[in-house]
TIVOVO-385678 format. One record per residue (C-alpha): x negated, y, z negated; residue number from 1; residue in three letters. Coordinates in pm, whole numbers, plus 50000, padded with zeros to 5 digits. Layout:
! residues N
<minu><c1>X</c1><c2>Y</c2><c3>Z</c3><resi>NUM</resi><resn>ALA</resn></minu>
...
! end
This chain:
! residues 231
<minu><c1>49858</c1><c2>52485</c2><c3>43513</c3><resi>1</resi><resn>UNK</resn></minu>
<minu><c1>50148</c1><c2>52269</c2><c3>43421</c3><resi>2</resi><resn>UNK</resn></minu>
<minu><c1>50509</c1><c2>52386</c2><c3>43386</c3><resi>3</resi><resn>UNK</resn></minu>
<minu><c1>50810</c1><c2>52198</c2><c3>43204</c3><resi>4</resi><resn>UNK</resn></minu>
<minu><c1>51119</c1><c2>52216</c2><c3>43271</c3><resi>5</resi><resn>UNK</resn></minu>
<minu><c1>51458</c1><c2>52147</c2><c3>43082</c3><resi>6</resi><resn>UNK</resn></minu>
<minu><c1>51701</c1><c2>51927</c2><c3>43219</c3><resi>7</resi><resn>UNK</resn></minu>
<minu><c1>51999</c1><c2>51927</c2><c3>43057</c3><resi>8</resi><resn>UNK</resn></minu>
<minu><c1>52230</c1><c2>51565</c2><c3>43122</c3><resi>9</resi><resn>UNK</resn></minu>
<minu><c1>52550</c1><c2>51641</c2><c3>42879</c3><resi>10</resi><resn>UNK</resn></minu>
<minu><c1>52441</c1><c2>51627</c2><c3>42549</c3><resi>11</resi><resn>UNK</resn></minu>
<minu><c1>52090</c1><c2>51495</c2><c3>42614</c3><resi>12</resi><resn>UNK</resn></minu>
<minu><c1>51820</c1><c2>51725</c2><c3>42698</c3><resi>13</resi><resn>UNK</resn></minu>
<minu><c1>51503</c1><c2>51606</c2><c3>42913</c3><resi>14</resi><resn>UNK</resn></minu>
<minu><c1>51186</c1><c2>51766</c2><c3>42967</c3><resi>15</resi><resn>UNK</resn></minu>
<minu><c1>50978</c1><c2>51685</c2><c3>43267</c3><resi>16</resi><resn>UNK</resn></minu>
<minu><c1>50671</c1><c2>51834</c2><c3>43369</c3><resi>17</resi><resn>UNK</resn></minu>
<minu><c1>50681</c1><c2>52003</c2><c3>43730</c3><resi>18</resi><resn>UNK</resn></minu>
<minu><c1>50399</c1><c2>51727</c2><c3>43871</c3><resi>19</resi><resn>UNK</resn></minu>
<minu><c1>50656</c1><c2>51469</c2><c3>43777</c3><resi>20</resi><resn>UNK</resn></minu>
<minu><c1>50960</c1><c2>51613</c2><c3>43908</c3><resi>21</resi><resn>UNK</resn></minu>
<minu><c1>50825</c1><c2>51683</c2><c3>44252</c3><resi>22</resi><resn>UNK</resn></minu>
<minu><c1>50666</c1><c2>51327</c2><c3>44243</c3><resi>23</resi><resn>UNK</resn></minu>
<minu><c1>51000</c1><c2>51210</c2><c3>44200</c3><resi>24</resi><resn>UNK</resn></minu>
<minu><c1>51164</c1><c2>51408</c2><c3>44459</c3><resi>25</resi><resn>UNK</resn></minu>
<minu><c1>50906</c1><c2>51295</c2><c3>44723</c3><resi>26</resi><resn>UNK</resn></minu>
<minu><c1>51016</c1><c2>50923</c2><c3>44635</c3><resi>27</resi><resn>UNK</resn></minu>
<minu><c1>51381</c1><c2>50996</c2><c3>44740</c3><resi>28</resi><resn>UNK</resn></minu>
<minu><c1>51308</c1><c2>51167</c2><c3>45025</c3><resi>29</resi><resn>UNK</resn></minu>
<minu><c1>51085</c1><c2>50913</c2><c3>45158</c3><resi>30</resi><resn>UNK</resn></minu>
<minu><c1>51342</c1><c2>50635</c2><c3>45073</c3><resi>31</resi><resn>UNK</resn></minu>
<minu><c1>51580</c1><c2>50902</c2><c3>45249</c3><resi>32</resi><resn>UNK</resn></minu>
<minu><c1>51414</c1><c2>50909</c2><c3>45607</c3><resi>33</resi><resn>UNK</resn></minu>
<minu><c1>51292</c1><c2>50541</c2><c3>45591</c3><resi>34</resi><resn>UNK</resn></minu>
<minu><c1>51643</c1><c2>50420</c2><c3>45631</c3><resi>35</resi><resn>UNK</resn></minu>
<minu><c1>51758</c1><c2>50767</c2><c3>45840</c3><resi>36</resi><resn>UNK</resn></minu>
<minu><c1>51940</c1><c2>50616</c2><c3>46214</c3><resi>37</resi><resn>UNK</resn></minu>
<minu><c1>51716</c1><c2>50660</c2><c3>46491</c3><resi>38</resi><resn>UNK</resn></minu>
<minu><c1>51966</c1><c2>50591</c2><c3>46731</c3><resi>39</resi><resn>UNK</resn></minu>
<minu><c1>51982</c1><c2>50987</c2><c3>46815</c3><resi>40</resi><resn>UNK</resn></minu>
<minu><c1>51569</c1><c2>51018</c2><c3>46897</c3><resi>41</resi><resn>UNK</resn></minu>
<minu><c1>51436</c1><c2>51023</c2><c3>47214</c3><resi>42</resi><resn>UNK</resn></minu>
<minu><c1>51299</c1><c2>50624</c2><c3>47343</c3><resi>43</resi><resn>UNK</resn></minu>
<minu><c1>50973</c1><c2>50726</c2><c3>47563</c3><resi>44</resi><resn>UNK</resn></minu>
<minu><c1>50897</c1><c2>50436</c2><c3>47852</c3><resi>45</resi><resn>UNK</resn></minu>
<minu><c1>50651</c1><c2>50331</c2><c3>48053</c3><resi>46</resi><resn>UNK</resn></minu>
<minu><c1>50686</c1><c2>50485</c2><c3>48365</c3><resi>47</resi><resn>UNK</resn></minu>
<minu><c1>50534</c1><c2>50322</c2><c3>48709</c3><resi>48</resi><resn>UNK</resn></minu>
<minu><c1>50282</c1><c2>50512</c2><c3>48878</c3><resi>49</resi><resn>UNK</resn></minu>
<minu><c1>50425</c1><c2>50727</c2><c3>49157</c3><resi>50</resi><resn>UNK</resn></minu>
<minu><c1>50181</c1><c2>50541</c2><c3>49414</c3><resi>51</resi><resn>UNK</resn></minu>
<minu><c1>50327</c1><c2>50194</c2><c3>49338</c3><resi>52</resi><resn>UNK</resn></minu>
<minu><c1>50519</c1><c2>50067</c2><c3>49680</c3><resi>53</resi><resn>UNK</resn></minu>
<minu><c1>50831</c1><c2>49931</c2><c3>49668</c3><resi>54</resi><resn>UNK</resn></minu>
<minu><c1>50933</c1><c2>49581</c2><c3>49656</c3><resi>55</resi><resn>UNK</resn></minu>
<minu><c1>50893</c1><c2>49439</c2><c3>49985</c3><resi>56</resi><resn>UNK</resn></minu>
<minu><c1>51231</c1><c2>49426</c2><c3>50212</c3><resi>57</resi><resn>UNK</resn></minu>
<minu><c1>51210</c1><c2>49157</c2><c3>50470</c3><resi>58</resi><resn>UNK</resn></minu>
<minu><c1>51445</c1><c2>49371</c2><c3>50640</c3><resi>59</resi><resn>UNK</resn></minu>
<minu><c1>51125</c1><c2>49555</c2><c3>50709</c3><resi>60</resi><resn>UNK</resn></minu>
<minu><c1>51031</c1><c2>49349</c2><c3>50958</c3><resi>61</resi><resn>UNK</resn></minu>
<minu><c1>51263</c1><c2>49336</c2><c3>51268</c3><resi>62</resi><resn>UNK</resn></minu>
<minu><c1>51373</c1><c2>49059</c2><c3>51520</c3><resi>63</resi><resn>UNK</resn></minu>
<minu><c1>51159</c1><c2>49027</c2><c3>51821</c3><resi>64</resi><resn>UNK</resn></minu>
<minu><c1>51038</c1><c2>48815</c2><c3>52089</c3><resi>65</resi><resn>UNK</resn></minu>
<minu><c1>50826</c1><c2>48598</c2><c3>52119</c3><resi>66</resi><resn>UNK</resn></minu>
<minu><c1>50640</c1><c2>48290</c2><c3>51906</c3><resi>67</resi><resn>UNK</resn></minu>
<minu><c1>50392</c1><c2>48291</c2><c3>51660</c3><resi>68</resi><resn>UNK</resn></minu>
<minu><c1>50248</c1><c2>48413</c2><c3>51318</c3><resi>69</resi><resn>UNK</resn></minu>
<minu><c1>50187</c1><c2>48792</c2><c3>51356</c3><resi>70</resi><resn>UNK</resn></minu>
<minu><c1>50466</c1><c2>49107</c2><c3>51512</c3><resi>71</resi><resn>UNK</resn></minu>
<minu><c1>50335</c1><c2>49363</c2><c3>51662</c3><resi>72</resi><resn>UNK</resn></minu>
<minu><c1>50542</c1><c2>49729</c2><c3>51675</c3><resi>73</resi><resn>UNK</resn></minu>
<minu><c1>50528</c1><c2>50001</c2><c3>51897</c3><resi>74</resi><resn>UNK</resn></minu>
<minu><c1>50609</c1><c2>50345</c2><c3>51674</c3><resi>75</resi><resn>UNK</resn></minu>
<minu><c1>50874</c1><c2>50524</c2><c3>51638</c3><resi>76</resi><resn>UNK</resn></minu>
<minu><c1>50680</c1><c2>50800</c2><c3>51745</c3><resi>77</resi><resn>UNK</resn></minu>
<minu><c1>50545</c1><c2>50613</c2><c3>52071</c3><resi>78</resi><resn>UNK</resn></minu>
<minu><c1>50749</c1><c2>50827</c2><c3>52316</c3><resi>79</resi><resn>UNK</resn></minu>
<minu><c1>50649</c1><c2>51198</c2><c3>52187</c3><resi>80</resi><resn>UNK</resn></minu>
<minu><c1>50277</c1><c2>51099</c2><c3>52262</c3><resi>81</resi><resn>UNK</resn></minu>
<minu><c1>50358</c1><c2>51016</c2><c3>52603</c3><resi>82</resi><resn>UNK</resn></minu>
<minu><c1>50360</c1><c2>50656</c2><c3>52584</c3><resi>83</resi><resn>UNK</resn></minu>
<minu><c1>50647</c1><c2>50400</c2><c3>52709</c3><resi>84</resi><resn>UNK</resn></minu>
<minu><c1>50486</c1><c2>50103</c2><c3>52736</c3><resi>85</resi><resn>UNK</resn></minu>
<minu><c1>50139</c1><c2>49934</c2><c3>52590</c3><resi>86</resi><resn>UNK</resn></minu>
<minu><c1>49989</c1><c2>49623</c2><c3>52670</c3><resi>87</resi><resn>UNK</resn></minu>
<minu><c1>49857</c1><c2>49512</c2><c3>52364</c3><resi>88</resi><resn>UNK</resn></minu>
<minu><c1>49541</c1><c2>49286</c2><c3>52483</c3><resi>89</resi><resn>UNK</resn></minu>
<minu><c1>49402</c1><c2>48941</c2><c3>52381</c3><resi>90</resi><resn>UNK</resn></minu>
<minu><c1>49114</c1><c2>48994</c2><c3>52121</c3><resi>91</resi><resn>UNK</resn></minu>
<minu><c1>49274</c1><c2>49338</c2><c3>51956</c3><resi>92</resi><resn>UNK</resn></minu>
<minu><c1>49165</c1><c2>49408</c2><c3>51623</c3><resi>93</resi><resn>UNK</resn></minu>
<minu><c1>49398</c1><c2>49457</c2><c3>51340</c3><resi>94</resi><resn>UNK</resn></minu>
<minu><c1>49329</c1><c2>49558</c2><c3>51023</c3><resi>95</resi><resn>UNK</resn></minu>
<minu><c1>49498</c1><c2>49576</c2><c3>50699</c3><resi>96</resi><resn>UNK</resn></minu>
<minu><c1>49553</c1><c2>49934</c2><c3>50504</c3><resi>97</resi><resn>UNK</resn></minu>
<minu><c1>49733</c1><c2>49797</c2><c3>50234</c3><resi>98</resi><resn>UNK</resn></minu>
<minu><c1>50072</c1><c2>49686</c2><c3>50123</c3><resi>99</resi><resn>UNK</resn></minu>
<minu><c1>50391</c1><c2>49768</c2><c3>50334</c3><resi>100</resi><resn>UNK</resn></minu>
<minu><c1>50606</c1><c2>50054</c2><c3>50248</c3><resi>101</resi><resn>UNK</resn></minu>
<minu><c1>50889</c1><c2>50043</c2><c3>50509</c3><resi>102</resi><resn>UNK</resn></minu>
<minu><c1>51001</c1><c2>49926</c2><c3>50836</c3><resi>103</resi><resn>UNK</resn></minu>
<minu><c1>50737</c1><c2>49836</c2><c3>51091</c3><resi>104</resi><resn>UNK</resn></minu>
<minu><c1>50799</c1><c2>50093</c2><c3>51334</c3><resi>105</resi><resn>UNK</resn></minu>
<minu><c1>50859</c1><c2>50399</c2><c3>51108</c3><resi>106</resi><resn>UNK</resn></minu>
<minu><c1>50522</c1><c2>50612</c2><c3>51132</c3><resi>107</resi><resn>UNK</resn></minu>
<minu><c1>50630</c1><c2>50765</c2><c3>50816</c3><resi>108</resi><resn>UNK</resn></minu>
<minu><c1>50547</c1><c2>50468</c2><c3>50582</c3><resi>109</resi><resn>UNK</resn></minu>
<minu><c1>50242</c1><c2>50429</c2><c3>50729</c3><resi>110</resi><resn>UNK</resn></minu>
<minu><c1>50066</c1><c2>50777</c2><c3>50862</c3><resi>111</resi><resn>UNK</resn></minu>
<minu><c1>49870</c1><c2>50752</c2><c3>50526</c3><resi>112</resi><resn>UNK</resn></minu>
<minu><c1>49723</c1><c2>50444</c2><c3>50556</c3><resi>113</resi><resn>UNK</resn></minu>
<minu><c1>49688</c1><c2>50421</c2><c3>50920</c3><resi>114</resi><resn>UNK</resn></minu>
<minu><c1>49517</c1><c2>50767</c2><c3>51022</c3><resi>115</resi><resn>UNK</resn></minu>
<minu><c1>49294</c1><c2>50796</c2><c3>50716</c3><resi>116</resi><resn>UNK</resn></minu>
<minu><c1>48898</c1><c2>50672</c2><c3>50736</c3><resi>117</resi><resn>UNK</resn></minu>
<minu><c1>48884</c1><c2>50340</c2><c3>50601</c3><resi>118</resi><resn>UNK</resn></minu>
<minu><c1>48641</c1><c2>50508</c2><c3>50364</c3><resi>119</resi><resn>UNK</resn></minu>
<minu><c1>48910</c1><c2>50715</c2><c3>50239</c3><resi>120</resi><resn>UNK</resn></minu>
<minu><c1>49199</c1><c2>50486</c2><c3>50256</c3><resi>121</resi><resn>UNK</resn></minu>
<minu><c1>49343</c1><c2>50362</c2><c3>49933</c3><resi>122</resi><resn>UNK</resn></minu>
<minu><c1>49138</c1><c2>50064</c2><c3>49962</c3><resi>123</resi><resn>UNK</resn></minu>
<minu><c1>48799</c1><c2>50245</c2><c3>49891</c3><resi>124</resi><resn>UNK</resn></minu>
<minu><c1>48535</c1><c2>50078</c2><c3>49991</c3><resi>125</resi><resn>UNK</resn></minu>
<minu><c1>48668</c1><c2>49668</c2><c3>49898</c3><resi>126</resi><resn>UNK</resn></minu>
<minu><c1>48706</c1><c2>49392</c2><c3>50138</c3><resi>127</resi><resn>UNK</resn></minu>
<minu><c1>48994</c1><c2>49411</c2><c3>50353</c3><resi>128</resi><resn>UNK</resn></minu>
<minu><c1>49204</c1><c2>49168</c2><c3>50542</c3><resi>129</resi><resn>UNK</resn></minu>
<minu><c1>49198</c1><c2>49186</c2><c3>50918</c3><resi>130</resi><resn>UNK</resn></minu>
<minu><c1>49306</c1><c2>48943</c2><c3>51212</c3><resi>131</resi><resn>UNK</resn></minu>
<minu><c1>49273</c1><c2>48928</c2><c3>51552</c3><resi>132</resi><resn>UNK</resn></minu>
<minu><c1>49509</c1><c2>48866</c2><c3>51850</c3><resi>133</resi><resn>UNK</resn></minu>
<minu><c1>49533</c1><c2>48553</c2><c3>52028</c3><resi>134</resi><resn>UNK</resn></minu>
<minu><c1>49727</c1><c2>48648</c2><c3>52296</c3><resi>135</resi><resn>UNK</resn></minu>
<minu><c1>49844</c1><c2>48969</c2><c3>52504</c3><resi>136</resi><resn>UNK</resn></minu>
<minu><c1>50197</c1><c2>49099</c2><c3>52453</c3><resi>137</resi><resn>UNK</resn></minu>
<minu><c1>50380</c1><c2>49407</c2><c3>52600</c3><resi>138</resi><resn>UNK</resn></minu>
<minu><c1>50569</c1><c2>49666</c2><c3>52395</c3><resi>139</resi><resn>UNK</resn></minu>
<minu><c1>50815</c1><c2>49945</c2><c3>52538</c3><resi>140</resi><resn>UNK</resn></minu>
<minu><c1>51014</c1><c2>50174</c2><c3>52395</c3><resi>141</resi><resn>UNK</resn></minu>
<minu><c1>51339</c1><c2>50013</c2><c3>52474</c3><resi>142</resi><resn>UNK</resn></minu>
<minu><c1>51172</c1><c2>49654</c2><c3>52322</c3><resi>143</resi><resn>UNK</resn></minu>
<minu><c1>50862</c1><c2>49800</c2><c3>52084</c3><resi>144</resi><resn>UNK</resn></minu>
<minu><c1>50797</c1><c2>49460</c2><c3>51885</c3><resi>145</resi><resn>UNK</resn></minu>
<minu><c1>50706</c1><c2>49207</c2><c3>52027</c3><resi>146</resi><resn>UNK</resn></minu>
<minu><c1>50598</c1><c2>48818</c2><c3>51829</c3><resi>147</resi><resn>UNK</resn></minu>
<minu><c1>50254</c1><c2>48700</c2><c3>51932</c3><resi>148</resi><resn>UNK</resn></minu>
<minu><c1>49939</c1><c2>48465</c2><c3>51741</c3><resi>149</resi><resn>UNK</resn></minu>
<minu><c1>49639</c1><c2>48614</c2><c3>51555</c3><resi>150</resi><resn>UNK</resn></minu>
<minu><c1>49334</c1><c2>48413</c2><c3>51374</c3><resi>151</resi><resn>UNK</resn></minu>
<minu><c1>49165</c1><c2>48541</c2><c3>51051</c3><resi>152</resi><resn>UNK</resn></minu>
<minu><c1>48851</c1><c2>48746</c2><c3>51136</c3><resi>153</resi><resn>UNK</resn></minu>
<minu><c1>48487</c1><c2>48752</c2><c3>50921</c3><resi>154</resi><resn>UNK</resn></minu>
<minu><c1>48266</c1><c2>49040</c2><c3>50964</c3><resi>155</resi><resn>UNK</resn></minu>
<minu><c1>48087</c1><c2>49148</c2><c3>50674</c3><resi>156</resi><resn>UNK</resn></minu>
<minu><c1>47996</c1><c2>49484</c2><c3>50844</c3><resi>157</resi><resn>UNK</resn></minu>
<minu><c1>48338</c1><c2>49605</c2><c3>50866</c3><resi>158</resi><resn>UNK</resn></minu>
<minu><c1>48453</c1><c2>49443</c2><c3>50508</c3><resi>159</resi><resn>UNK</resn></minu>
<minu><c1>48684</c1><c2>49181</c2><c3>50662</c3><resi>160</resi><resn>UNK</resn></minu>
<minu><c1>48538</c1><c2>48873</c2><c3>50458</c3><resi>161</resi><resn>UNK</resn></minu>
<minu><c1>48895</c1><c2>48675</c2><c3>50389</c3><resi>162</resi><resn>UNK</resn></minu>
<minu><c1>48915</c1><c2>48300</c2><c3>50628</c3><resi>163</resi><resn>UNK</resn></minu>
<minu><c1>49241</c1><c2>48311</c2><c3>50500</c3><resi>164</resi><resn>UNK</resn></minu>
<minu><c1>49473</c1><c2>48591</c2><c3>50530</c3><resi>165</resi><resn>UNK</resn></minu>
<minu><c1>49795</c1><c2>48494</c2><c3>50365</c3><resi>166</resi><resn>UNK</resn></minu>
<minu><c1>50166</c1><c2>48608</c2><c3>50482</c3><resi>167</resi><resn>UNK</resn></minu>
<minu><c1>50277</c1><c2>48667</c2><c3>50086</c3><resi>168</resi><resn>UNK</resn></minu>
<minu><c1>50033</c1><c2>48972</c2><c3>50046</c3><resi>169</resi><resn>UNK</resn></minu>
<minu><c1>50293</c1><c2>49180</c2><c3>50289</c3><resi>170</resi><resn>UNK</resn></minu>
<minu><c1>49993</c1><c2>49342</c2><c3>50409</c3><resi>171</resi><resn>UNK</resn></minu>
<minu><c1>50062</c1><c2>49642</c2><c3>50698</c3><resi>172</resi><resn>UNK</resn></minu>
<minu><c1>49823</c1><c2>49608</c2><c3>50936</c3><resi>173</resi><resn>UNK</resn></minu>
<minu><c1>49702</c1><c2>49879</c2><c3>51178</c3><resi>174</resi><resn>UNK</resn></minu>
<minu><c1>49496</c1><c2>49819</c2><c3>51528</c3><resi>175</resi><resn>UNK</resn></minu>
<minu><c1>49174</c1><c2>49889</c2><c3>51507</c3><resi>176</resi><resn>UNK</resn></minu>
<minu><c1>48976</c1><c2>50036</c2><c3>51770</c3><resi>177</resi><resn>UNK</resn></minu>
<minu><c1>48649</c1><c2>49828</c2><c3>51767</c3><resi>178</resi><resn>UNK</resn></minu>
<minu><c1>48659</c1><c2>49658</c2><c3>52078</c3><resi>179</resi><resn>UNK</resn></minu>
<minu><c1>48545</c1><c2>49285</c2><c3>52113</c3><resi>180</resi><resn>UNK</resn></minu>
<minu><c1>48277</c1><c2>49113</c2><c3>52369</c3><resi>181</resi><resn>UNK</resn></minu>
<minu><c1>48246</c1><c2>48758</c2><c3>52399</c3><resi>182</resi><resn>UNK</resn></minu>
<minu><c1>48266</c1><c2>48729</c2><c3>51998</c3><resi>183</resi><resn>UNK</resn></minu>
<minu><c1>48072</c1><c2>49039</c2><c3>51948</c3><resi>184</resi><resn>UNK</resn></minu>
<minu><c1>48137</c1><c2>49394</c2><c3>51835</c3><resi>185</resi><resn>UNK</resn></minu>
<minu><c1>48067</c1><c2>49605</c2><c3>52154</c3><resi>186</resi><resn>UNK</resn></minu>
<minu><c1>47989</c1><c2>49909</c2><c3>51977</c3><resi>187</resi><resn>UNK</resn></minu>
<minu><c1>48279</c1><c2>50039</c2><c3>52214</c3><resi>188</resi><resn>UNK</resn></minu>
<minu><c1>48609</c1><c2>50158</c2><c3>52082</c3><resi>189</resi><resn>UNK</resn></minu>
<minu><c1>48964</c1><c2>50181</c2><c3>52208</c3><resi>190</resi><resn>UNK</resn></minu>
<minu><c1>49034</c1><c2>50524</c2><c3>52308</c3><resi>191</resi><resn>UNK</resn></minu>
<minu><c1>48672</c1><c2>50664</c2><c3>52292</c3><resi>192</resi><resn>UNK</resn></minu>
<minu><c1>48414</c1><c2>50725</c2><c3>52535</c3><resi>193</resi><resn>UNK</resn></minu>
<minu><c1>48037</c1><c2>50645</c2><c3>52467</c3><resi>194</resi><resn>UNK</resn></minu>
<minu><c1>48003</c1><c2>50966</c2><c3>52286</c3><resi>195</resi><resn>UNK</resn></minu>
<minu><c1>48261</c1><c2>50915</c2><c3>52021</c3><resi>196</resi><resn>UNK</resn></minu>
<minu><c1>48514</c1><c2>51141</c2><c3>52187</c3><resi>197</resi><resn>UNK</resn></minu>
<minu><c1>48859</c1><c2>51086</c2><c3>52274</c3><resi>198</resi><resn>UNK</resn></minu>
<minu><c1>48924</c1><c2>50996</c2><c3>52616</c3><resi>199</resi><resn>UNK</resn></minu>
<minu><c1>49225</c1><c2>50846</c2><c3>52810</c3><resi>200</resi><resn>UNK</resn></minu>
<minu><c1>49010</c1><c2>50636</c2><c3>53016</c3><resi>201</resi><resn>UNK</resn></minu>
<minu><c1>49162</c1><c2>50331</c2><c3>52879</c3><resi>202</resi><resn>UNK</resn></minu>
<minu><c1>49470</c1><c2>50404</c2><c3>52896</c3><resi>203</resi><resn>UNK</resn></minu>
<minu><c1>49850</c1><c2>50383</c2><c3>52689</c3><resi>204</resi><resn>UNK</resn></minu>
<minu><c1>49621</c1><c2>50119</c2><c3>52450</c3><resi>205</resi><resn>UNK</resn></minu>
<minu><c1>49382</c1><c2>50392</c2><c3>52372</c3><resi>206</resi><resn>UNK</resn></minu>
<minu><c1>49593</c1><c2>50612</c2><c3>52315</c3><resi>207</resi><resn>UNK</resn></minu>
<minu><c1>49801</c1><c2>50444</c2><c3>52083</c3><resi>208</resi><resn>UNK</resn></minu>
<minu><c1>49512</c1><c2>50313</c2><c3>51894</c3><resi>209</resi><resn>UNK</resn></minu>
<minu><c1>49379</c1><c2>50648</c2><c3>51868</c3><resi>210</resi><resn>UNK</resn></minu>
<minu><c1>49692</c1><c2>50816</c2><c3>51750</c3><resi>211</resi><resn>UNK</resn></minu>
<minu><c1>49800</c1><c2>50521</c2><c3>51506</c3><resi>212</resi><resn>UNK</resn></minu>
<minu><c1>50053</c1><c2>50401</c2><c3>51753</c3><resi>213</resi><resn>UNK</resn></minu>
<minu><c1>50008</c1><c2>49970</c2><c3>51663</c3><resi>214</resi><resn>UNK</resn></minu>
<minu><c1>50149</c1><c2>49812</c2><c3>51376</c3><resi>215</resi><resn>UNK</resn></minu>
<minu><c1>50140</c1><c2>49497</c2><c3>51276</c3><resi>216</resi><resn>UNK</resn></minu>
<minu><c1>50281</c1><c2>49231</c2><c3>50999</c3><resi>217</resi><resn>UNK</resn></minu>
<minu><c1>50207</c1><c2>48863</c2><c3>50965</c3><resi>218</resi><resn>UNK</resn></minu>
<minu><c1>50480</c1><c2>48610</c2><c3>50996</c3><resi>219</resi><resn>UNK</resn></minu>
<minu><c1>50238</c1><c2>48318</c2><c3>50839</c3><resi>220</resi><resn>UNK</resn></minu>
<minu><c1>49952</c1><c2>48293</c2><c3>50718</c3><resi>221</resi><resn>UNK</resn></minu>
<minu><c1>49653</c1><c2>48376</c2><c3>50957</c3><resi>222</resi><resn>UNK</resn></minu>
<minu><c1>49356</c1><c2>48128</c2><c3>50919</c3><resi>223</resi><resn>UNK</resn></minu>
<minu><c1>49125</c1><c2>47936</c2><c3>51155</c3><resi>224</resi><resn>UNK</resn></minu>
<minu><c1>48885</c1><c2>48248</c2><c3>51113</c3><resi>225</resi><resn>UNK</resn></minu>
<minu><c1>48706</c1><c2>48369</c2><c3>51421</c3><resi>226</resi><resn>UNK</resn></minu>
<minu><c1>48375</c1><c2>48506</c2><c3>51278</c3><resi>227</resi><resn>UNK</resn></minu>
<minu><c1>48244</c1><c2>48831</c2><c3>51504</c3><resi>228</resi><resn>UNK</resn></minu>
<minu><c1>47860</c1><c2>48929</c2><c3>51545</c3><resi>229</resi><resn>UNK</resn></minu>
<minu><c1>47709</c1><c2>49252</c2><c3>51612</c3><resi>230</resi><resn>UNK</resn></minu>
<minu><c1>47597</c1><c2>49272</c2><c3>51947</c3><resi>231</resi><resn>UNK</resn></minu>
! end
């Protein structure tokens, strides 16, 4: 049912029917809010996700010793576990857990990465970059990064299928504790006897392979890729 209504401008009297009237009202409100300031309301952004790493800080990576394209550091953490000084061998395995979060020796921006299962690292189950060592160097507490060389490694097995591993990734890399035979993978690890359990047979190296001790960060590019076998 339809209603009318009397509107009365001075002398002039108008009659509108109520469907008109609030058809007319809903115009001028609409015109109303279309040109209302939205200054006031609240501006939603895009927020990063609270895994993203922060922009790399070259200060990350301290002075050392040494020449060549990949720094080694002994952890800040290296003394509570009992070790002082490491010789980090010739043919050492280091592999990469992902982009680098702070400063080389801090366990703190790495635990995460380092001590996880590759399986379970951020990384899933992708290719990762790894290199080896060239050259033995010697870390202490008092001096715990040290400058040596490291090649590119291939080894499908183990995911590590990149002949060139480049410097502008900022990869942190962590040892691993494969150890290497004449080109081979020994089926031996760093820190382990033959039974898979942890043993100090081999050592400050063992140990701080086996507690997450080693980390590493390229100078240049690693390339010239030494490609392992099984053995």
């Amino acid at each position: 049912m339809t209603f009318g209504i009397r509107l009365y401008l001075g002398d002039l009297v108008v009659f509108m029917s109520t469907r008109l009237l609030i058809g007319l009202l809903t115009v001028v409100t609409s015109g109303c809010n279309g040109g209302e300031d939205t200054s006031s309301k609240a501006v939603i952004t895009a927020k990063a996700p609270a895994d993203t790493p922060p922009p790399f800080d070259p200060k990350w990576i301290p002075p050392a010793k040494g020449q060549g394209n990949f720094e080694i550091c002994l952890s800040d953490e290296a003394a509570e576990n009992g070790i002082k000084k490491v010789t980090v061998p010739k043919n050492l395995i280091f592999q990469s857990w992902g982009q680098m979060t702070g400063i080389l020796m801090d366990s703190k921006a790495h635990d995460l990465r380092v001590m996880g299962a590759p399986t379970t690292s951020p990384l899933g189950a992708e290719t990762t970059y790894a290199v080896i060592t060239t050259a033995q160097v010697v870390l202490t507490v008092k001096e715990p990064c040290q400058i040596t060389t490291a090649r590119s490694v291939i080894h499908p097995g183990f995911r590590w299928t990149h002949e060139l591993v480049p410097v502008s990734k900022h990869q942190n890399f962590a040892a691993e504790s494969a150890k290497i035979s004449n080109g081979k993978t020994s089926g031996k690890q760093w820190g382990y006897d033959e039974n898979g359990l942890a043993t100090a047979k081999d050592g400050p190296i063992g140990d701080a392979i086996q507690f997450g001790l080693l980390n590493g960060a390229l100078l240049e590019d690693a390339v010239d890729p030494v490609i392992l076998a099984d053995e």
